[in-house]
C-alpha positions as CSV (number, residue, x, y, z in Angstrom):
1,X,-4.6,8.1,-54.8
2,X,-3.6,6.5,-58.2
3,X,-4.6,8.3,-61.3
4,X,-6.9,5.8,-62.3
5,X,-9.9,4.5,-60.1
6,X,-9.8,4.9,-56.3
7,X,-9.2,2.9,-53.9
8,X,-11.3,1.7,-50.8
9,X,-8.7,3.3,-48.5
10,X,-9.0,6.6,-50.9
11,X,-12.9,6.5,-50.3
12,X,-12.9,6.1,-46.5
13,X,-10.4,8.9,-46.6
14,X,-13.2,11.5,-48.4
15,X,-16.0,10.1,-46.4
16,X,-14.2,11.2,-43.2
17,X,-12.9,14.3,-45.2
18,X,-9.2,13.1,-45.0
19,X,-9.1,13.7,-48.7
20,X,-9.1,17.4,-49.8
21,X,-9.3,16.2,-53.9
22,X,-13.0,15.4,-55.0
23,X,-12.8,15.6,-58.7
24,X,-12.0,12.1,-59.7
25,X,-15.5,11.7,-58.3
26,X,-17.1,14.3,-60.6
27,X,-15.3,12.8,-63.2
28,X,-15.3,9.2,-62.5
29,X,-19.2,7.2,-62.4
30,X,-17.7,4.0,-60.8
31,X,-15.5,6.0,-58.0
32,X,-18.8,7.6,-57.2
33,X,-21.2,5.0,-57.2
34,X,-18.3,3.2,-54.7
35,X,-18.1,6.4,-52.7
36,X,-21.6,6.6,-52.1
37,X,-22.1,3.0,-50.9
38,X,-19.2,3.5,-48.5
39,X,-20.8,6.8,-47.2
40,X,-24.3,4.8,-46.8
41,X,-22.8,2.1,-45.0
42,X,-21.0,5.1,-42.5
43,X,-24.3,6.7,-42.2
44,X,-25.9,3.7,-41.3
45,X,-23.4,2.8,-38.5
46,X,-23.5,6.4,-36.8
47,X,-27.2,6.8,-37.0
48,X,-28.7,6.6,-33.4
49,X,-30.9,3.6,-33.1
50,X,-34.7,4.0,-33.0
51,X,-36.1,3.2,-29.5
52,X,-39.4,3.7,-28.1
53,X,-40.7,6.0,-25.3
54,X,-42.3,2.4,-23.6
55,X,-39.3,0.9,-23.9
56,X,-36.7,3.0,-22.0
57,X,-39.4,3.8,-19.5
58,X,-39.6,0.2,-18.6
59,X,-35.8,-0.2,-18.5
60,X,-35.6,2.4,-16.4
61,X,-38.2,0.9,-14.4
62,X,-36.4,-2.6,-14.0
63,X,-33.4,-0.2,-12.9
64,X,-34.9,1.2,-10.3
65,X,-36.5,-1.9,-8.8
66,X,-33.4,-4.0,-9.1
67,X,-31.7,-0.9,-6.9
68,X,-34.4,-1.4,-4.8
69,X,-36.4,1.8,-5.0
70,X,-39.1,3.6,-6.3
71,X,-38.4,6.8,-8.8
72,X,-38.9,10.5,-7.5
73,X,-41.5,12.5,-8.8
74,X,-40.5,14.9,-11.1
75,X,-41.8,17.5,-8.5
76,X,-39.8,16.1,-5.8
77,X,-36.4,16.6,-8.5
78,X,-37.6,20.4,-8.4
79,X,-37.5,21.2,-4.5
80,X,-33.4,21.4,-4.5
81,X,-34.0,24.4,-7.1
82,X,-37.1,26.0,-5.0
83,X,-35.0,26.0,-2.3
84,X,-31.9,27.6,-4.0
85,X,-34.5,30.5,-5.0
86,X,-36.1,30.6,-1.4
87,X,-32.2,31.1,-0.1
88,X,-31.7,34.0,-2.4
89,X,-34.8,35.8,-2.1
90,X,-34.0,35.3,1.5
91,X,-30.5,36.6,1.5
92,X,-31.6,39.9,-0.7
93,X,-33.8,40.4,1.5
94,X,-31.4,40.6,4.5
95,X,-28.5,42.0,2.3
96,X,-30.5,44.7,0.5
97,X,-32.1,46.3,4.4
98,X,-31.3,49.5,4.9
99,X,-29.1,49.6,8.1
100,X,-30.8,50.9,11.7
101,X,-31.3,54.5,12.8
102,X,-28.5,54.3,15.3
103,X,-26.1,52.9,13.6
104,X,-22.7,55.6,12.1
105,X,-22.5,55.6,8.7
106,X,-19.2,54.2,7.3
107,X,-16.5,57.5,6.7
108,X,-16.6,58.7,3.1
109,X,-13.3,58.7,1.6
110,X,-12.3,60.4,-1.8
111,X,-10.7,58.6,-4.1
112,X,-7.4,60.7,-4.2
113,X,-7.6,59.4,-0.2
114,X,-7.8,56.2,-1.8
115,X,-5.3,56.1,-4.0
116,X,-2.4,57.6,-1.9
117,X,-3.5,55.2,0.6
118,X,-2.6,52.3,-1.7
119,X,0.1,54.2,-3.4
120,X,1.9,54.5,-0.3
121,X,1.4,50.6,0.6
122,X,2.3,49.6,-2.5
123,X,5.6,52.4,-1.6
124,X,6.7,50.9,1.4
125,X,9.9,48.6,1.4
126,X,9.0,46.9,4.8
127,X,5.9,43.8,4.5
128,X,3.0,45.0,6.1
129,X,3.3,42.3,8.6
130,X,6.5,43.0,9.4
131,X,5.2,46.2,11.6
132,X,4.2,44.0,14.4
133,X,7.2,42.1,14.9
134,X,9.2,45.9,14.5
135,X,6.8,47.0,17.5
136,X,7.8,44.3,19.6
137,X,11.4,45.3,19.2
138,X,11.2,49.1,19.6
139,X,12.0,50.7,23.1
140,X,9.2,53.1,24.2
């Protein structure tokens, strides 16, 4: 930026906020009035174009018959989800029964059980699948 007026390169800079000084524009009524049209024109450009309802829906239409077939109902783009709910309700159901009369309850361990159990895998210098391949080995 040149002490004087801007130039176009300085205004695309602050329009896309590549330029951290503003004041020459406080300052400056012709570096202003410049900034702003170069801002207008960049709003312009981004801003979505304007379409109708009517006219996508017919595009998408034209899409569809050109593929040759006919859009779903939006109820039939809703059965995947029903049946994601159906599975789950299903699965709680089965998951969340309380298991039969005559079957033993799993043993109840204590977590000091627990953790000397795992303290002592975690201890051991041999792999735990090395025991099987030791037992093949050993002489009864």
């Amino acid at each position: 930026m040149n002490g004087e007026h801007w130039t176009q390169q300085d205004l695309i800079d602050h329009v896309y906020g590549l330029s951290a000084k503003a004041g020459h524009l406080d300052a400056c009524p012709q570096c202003r009035e410049r900034w702003l049209e170069v801002r207008a024109v960049r709003d312009n450009i981004v801003r979505e174009p304007e379409v109708e309802r009517d006219v996508l829906a017919a595009q998408r239409r034209a899409i569809y018959r050109r593929l040759g077939r006919e859009p779903r109902p939006a109820t039939a783009r809703l059965i995947p989800a029903f049946a994601a709910v159906l599975l789950l309700v299903t699965g709680s159901l089965f998951i969340g029964q309380a298991p039969h009369p005559g079957t033993p309850a799993a043993p109840a361990v204590s977590d000091a059980q627990l953790f000397a159990d795992i303290y002592a895998v975690e201890q051991s210098s041999e792999p735990h699948v090395a025991k099987p391949m030791r037992a093949l080995f050993e002489e009864n």
